[in-house]
C-alpha positions as CSV (number, residue, x, y, z in Angstrom):
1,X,-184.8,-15.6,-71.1
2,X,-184.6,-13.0,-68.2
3,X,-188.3,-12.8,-66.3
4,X,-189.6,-9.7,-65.1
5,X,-192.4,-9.9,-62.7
6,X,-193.8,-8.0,-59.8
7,X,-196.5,-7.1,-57.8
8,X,-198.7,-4.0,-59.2
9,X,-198.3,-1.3,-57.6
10,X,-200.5,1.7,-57.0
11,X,-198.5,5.5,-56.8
12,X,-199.2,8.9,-56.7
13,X,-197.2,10.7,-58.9
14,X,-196.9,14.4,-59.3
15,X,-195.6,16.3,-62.1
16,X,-193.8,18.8,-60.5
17,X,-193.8,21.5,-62.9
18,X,-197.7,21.8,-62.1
19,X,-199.2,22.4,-58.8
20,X,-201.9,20.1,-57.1
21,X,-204.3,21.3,-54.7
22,X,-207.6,19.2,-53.5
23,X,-210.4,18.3,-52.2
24,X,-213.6,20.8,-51.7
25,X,-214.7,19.9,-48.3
26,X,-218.4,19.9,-49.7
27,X,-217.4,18.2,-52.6
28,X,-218.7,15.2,-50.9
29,X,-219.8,12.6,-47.8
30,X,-216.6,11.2,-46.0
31,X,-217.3,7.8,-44.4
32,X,-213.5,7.7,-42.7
33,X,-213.1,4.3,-44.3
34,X,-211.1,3.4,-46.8
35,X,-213.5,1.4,-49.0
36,X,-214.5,3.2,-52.2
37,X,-218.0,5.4,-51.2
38,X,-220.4,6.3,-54.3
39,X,-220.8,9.6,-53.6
40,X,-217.1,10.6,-51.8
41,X,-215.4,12.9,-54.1
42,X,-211.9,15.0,-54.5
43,X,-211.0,18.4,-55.9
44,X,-208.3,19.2,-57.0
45,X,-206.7,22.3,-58.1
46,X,-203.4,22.9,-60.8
47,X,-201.6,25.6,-61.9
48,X,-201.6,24.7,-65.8
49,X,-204.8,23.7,-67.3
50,X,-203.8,21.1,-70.8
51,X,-204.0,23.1,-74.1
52,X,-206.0,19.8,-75.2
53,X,-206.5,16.2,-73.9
54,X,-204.5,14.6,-76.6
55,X,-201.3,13.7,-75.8
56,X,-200.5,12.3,-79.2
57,X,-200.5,15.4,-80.8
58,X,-200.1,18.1,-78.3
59,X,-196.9,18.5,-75.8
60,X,-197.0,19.7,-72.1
61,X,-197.4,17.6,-68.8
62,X,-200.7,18.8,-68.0
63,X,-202.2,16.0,-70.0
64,X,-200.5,13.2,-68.8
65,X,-200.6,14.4,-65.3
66,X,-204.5,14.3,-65.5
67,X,-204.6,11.3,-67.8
68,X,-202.2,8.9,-67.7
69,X,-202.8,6.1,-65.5
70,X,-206.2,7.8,-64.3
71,X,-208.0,7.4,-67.9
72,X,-205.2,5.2,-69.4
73,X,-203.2,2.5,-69.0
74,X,-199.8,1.7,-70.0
75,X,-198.3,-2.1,-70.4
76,X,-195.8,-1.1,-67.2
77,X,-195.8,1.7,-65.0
78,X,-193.2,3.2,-62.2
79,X,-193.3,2.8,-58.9
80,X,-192.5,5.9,-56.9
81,X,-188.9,4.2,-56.6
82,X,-188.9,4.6,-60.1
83,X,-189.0,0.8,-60.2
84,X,-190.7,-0.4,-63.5
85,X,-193.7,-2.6,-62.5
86,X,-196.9,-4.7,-64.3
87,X,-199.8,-2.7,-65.5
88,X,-201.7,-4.0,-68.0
89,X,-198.7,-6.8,-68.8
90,X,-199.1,-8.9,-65.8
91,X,-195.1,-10.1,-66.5
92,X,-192.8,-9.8,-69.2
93,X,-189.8,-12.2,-70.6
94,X,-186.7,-10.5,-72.7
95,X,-184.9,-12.7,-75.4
96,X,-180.9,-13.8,-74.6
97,X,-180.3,-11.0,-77.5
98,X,-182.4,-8.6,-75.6
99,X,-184.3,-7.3,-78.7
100,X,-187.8,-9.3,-78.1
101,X,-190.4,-8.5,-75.2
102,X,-192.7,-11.2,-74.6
103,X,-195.5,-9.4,-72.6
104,X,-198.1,-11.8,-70.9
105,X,-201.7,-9.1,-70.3
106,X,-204.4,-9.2,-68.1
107,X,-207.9,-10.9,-69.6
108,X,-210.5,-8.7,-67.6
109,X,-209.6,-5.6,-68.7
110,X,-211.9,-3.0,-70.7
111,X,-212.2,0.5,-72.5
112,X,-214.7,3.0,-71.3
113,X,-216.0,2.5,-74.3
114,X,-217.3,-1.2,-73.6
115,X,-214.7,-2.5,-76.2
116,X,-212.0,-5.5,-74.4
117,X,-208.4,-5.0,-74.1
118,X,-206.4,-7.4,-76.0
119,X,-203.2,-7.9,-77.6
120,X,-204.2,-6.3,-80.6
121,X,-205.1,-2.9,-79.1
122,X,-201.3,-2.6,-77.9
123,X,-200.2,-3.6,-81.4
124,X,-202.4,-0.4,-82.4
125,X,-201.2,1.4,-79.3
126,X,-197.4,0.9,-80.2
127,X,-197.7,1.3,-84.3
128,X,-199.8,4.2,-84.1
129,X,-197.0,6.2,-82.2
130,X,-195.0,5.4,-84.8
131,X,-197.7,6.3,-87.5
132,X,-199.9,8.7,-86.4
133,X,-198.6,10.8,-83.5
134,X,-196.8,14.1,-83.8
135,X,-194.9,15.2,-80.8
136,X,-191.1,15.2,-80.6
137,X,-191.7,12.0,-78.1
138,X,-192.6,10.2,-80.8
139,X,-189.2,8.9,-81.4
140,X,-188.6,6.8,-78.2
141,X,-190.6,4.0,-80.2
142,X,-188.6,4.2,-83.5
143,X,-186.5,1.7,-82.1
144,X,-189.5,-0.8,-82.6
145,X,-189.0,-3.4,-85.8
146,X,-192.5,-4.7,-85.4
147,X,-195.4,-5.6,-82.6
148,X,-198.0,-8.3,-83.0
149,X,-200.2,-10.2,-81.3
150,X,-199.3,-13.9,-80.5
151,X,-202.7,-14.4,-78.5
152,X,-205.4,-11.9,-77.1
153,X,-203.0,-11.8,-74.0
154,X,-199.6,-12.1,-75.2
155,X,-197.9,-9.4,-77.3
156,X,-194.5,-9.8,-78.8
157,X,-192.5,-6.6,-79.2
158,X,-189.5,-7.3,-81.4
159,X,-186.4,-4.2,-81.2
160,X,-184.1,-3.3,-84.4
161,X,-181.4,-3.3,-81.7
162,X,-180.8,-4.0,-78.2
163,X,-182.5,-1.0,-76.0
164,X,-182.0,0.2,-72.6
165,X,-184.4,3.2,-72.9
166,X,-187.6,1.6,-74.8
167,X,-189.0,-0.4,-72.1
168,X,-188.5,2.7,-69.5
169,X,-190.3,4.6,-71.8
170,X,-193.1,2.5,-72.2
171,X,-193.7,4.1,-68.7
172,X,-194.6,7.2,-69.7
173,X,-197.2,8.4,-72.1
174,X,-195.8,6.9,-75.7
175,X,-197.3,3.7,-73.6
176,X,-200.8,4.8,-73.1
177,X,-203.0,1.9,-74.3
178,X,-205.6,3.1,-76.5
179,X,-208.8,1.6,-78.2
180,X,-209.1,0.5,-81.7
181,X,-212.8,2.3,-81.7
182,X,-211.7,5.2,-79.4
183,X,-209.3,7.5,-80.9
184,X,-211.6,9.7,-83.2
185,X,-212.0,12.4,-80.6
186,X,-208.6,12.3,-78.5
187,X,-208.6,16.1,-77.9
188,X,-211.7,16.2,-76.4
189,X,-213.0,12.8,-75.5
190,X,-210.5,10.3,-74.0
191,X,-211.1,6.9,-73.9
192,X,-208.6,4.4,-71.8
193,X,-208.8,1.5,-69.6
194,X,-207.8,3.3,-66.2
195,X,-209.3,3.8,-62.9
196,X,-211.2,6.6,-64.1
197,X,-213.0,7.6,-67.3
198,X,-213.7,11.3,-69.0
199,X,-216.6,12.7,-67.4
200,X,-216.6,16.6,-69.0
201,X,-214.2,19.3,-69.8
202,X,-214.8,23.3,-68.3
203,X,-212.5,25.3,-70.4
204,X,-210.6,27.6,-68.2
205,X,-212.0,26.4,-65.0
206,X,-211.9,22.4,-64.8
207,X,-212.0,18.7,-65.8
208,X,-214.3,16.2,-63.9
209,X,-213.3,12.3,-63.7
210,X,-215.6,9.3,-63.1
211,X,-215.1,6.4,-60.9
212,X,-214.7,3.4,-63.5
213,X,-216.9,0.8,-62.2
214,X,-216.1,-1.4,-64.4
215,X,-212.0,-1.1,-63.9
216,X,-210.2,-4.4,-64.0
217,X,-207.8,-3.8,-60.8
218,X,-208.9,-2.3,-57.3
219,X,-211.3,0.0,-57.2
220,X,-210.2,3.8,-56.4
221,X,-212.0,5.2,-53.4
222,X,-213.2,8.6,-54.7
223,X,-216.2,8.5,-57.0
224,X,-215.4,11.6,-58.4
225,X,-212.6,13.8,-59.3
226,X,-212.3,17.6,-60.4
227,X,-209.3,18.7,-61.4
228,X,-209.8,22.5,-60.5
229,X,-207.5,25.0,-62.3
230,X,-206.1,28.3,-60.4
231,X,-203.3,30.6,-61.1
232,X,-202.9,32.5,-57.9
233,X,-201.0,30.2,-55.4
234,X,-202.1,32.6,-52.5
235,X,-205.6,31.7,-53.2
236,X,-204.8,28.0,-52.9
237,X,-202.8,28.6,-49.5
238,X,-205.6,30.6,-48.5
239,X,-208.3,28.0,-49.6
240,X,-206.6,25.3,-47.3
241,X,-206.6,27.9,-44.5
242,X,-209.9,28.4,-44.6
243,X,-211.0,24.7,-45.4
244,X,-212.3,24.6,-49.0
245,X,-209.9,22.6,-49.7
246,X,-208.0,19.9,-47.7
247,X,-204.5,19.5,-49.8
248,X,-201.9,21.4,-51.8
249,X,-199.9,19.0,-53.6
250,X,-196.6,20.8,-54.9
251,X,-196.7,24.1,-53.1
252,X,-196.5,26.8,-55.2
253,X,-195.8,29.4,-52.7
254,X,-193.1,28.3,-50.7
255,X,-192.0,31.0,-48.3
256,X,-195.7,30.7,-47.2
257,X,-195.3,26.9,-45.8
258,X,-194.5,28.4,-42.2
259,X,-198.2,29.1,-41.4
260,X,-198.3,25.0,-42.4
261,X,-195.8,23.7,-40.3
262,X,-196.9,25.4,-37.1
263,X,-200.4,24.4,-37.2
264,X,-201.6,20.4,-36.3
265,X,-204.1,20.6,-38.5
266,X,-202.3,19.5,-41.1
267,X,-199.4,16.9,-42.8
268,X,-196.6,18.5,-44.5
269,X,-194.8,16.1,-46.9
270,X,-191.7,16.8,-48.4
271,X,-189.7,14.8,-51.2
272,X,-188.0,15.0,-54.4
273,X,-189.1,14.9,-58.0
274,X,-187.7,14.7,-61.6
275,X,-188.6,18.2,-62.2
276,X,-185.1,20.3,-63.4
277,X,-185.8,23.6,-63.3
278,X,-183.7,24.6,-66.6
279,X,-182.8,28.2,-67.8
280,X,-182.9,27.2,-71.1
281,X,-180.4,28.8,-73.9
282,X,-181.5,29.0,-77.6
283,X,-178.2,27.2,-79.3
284,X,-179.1,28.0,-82.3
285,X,-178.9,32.0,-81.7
286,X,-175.7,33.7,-83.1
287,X,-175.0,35.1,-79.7
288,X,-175.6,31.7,-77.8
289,X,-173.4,29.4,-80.5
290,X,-170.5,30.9,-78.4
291,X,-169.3,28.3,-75.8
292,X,-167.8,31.5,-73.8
293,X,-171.1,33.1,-73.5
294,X,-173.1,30.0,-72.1
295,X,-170.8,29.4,-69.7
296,X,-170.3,33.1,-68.7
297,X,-174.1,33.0,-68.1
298,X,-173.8,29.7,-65.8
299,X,-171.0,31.6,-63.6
300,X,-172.7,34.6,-63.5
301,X,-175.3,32.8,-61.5
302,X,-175.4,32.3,-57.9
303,X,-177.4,29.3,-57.6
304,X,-177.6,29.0,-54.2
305,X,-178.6,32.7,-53.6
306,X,-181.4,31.9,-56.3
307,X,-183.2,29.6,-54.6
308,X,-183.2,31.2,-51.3
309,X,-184.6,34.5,-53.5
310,X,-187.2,32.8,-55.7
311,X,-188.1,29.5,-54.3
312,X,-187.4,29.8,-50.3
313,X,-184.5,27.2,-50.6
314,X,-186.6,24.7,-51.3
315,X,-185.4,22.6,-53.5
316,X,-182.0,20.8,-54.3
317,X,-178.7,22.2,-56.4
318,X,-177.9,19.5,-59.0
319,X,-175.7,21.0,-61.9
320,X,-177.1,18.3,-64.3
321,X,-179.6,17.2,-66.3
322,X,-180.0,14.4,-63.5
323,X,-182.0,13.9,-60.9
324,X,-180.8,11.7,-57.5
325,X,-183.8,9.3,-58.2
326,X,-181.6,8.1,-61.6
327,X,-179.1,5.2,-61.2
328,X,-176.1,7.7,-63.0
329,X,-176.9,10.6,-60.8
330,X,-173.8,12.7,-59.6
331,X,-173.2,16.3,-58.1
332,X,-172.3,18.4,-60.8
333,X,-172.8,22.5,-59.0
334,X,-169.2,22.7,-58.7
335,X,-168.2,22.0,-62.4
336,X,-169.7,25.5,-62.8
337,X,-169.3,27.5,-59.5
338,X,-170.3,31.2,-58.6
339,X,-167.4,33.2,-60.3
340,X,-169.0,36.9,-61.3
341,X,-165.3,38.1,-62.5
342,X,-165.1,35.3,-64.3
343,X,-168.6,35.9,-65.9
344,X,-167.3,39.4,-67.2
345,X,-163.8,38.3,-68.8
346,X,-165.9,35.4,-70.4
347,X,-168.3,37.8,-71.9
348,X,-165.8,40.5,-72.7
349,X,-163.5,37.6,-74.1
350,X,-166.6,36.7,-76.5
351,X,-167.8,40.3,-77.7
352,X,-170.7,39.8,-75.5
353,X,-170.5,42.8,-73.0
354,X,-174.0,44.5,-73.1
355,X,-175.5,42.2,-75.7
356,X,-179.3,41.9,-75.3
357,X,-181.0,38.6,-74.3
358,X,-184.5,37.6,-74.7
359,X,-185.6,35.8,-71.2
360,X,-189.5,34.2,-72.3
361,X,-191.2,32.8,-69.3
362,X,-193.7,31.2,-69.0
363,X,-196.8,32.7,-66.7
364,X,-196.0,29.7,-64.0
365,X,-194.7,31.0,-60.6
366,X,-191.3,29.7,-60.1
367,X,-190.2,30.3,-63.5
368,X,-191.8,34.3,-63.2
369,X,-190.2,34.8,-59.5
370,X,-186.8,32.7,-60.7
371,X,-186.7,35.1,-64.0
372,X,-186.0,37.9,-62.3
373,X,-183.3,37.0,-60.4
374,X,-181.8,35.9,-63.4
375,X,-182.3,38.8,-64.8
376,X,-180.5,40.8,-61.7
377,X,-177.6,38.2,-61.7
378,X,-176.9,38.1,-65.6
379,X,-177.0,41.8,-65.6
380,X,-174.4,42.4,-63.1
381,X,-171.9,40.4,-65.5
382,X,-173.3,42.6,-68.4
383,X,-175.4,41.6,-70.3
384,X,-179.1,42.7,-71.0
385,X,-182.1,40.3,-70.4
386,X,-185.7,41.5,-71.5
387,X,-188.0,39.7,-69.7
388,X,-191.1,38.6,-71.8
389,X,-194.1,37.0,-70.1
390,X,-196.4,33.9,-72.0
391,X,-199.2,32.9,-71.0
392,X,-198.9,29.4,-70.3
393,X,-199.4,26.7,-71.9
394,X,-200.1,27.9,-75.0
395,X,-198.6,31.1,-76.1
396,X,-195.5,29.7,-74.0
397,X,-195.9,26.2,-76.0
398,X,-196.3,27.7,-79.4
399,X,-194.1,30.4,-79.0
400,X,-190.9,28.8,-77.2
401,X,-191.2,25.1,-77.8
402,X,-192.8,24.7,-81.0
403,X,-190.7,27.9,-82.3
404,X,-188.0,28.6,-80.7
405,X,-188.4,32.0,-80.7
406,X,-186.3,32.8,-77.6
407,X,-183.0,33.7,-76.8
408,X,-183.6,31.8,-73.3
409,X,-186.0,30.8,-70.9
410,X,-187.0,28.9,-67.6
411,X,-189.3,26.0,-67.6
412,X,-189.2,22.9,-65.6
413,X,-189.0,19.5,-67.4
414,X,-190.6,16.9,-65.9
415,X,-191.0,13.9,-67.9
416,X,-189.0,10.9,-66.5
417,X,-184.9,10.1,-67.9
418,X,-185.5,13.1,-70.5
419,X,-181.5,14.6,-70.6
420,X,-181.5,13.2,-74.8
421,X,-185.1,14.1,-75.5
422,X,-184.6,18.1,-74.4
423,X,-181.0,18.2,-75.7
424,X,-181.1,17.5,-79.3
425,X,-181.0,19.7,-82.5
426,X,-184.5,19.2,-83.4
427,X,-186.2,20.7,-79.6
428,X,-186.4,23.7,-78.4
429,X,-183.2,24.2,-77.2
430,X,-181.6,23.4,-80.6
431,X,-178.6,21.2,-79.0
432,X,-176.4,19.7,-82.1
433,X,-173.8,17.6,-80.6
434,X,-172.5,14.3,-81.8
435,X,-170.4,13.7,-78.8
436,X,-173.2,13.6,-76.7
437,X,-175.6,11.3,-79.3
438,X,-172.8,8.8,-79.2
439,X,-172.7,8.6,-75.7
440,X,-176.3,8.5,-75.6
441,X,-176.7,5.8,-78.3
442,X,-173.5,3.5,-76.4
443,X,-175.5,4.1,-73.3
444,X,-179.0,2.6,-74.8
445,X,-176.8,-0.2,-76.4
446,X,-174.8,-1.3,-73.5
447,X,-175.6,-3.7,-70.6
448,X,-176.2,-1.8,-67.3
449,X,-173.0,-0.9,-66.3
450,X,-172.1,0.8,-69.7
451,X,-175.7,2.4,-69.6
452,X,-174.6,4.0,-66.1
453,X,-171.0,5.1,-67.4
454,X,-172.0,6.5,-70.8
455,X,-175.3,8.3,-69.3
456,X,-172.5,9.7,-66.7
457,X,-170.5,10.6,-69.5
458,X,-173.3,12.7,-71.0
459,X,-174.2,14.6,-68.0
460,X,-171.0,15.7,-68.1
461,X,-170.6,16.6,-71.3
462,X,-173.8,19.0,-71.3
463,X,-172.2,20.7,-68.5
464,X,-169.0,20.9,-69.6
465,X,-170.5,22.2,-73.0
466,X,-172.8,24.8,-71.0
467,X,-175.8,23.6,-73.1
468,X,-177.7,25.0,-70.6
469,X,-177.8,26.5,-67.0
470,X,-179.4,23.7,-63.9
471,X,-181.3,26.5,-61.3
472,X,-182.5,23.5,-59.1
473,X,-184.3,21.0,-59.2
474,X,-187.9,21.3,-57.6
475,X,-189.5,19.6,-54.1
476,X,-192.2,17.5,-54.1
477,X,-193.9,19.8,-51.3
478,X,-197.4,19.1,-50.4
479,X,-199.9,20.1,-47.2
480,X,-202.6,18.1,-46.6
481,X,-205.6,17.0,-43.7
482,X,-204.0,14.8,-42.0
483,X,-206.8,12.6,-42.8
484,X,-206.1,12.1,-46.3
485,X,-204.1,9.4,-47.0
486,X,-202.1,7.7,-50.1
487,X,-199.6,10.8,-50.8
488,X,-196.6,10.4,-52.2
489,X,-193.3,11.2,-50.3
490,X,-191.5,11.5,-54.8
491,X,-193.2,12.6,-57.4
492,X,-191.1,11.0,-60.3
493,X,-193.8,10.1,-63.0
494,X,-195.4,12.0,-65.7
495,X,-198.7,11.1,-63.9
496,X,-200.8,12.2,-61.0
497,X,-202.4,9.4,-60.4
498,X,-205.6,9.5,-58.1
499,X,-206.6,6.1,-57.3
500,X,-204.2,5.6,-54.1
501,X,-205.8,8.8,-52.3
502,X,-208.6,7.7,-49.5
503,X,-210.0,9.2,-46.1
């Protein structure tokens, strides 16, 4: 058997499609130590408030970004290397055939609903995806012949087949421990075994967070956390300026960081994140079905000029679904290059000249200020674009993701390894292509080597397909006091999770 085990270890990691912000400086006393304090707390402000709190049943990465490992738990977690590591499994063996997970848990730890963790809650946990929950993420645990519980502390997770991708995805939210007694009110009442519990819900202004004093691992050092939501990123630049808040995690105004940098007040972090800002096509649209027109649209765009316009070149040019935090990561902007004649025999070649497009964004600021140089730049190939704004989450959710009633659009996607889960027939962007299933399914399959060349070979293919256009892929770009510590250099998770941050 191969052995997996590692020290646990606390991250911060940001979803990059939302913006953080923090920490009211009358929120609470400040000791300057970095031992938990009853009454130290943290506020902290996003861009997109969660449509509900149940993850389960409701997409977006506003709910695991405020929930997962702050309220839950998952067996294993990522590092910010993107290393897996122990959460609730203290260690974890894999069979010689690599379909069976022996997972050894921790015995100390506890709901916030007084109920003990045991084996038995992650056989719930895992069959209940299967069962009972209703996002397109659902599927990442159909691979799963059957769970059960050996002992209260050892679970044994047996695969229909070999799988490079099921433990990974145990990572993210489909591995959210929950409680036997605790799922009746999901939406509105969390209950998990993390660092912090549910304390109430402000719709339209904020969610408040608890301390858990009961938690079975370190303690985190705020007592309280508000997550505060804003949608003016001037506000929040202004708001550090003028000390109401002491951190802006994911900058959401960019251009503005100059008044930052100059000014020893504060720390200015910069990293990278999983977050691929995507202009999305509809492949199911008449129009779109035309390999000529996608890839007009990717050379009429000048990537580089983009992010300079929209996003203060901040940011890094990919050309993939891949981010350089993956192990099968390669530099893909010049399989489609700048060409704007070649944009205009492509779309003249296809019947496309003056064609209308539908451009739905979503009311988040780099997708609003990106849209309309996409807009500028597809229009001097040719084609139309009507720019349509929804509010997001959920006109944007129920409209565009749940719908598909878009021609395209420009969102970033931040979950963690998600190239098959956005490009397939049954999402949004209504990808049907064999080639690339089989090359996903030999890449799952495989030992690690294949699982690098096949992924590889899948990148490739969605470029070379034009499935969709890569604008960049967003910074992890955060201000802060200089006093706060525990930020992350990546954000690479679904999660935003608060239990590293101290004074």
């Amino acid at each position: 058997m191969k052995s997996y085990l590692s020290p646990v270890v606390a991250l911060l990691g940001s979803a990059a499609l939302l913006a953080v912000t923090a920490c009211s400086a009358g929120a609470g006393s400040s000791s300057g130590s970095g031992s938990p304090g009853a009454t130290q707390s943290l506020a902290i402000g996003l861009v997109a408030e969660p449509a509900s709190l149940d993850f389960t049943t409701t997409d977006g990465a506003a709910i695991p970004q405020a929930l997962l490992g702050n309220v839950y738990n998952g067996l294993v977690k990522q590092d910010e290397s993107g290393k897996i590591v122990p959460d609730l499994a203290k260690s974890w063996t894999l069979s010689p055939d690599r379909k069976t997970y022996t997972f050894t848990l921790v015995d100390n730890a506890k709901f916030s609903n007084g109920q003990a963790f045991t084996a038995d809650d992650a056989v719930f946990s895992i069959d209940r995806v299967k069962t009972s929950w209703t996002t397109s993420l659902k599927a990442a645990m159909d691979v799963v012949q059957s769970a059960k519980a050996v002992s209260p502390t050892q679970l044994q997770v047996t695969l229909a087949k070999p799988s490079n991708d099921w433990l990974f995805r145990m990572t993210t939210r489909i591995g959210a421990m929950f409680s036997k007694t605790g799922v009746d009110k999901l939406a509105t009442e969390p209950v998990g075994t993390g660092p912090y519990t549910f304390g109430s819900w402000k719709r339209g202004d904020s969610i408040v967070l608890q301390r858990n004093d009961d938690y079975w691992g370190t303690k985190p050092h705020f007592g309280q956390v508000t997550l505060k939501y804003f949608k003016d990123p001037t506000a929040l630049n202004n708001a550090l300026l003028t000390g109401t808040i002491n951190v802006i995690g994911t900058v959401q105004a960019p251009e503005a960081l100059s008044q930052f940098t100059s000014n020893d007040k504060y720390q200015v972090i910069e990293g990278t994140t999983n977050g691929e800002v995507l202009l999305s096509f509809n492949n199911s649209r008449p129009v779109l079905k035309d390999i000529r027109v996608r890839q007009a649209i990717r050379a009429a765009i000048d990537h580089k000029a983009l992010l300079d316009t929209c996003w203060a070149g901040r940011g890094k040019l990919i050309g993939s679904m891949v981010p350089p935090t993956d192990p099968w990561y390669e530099d893909l902007t010049s399989a489609a290059p700048y060409d704007l004649p070649k944009a205009k025999s492509l779309l003249q070649a296809a019947g496309a000249t003056g064609k209308t497009l539908r451009l739905r964004l979503p009311t988040l600021p780099y997708a609003t200020s990106c849209g309309q140089v996409v807009k500028s730049q597809l229009e001097q190939a040719g084609l139309k674009v009507q720019i349509d704004q929804l509010e997001f989450p959920a006109a944007w959710l129920t409209a565009v993701l749940k719908n598909a009633d878009y021609d395209m659009s420009i969102i970033a996607h931040v979950e963690p390894r998600d190239l098959g889960a956005v490009f397939n027939a049954k999402y949004y962007t209504r990808y049907d292509d064999p080639t690339l299933q089989q090359a996903l399914a030999a890449a799952d399959a495989g030992d690690e080597a294949t699982q690098v060349a096949e992924m590889k070979k899948a990148a490739k293919r969605l470029s070379d397909q034009a499935a969709a256009d890569w604008l960049f892929l967003l910074p992890n770009l955060m201000v802060a006091d200089k006093d706060l510590k525990g930020l992350p250099q990546n954000a690479i998770t679904e999660s935003l999770d608060l239990s590293t941050l101290s004074r």
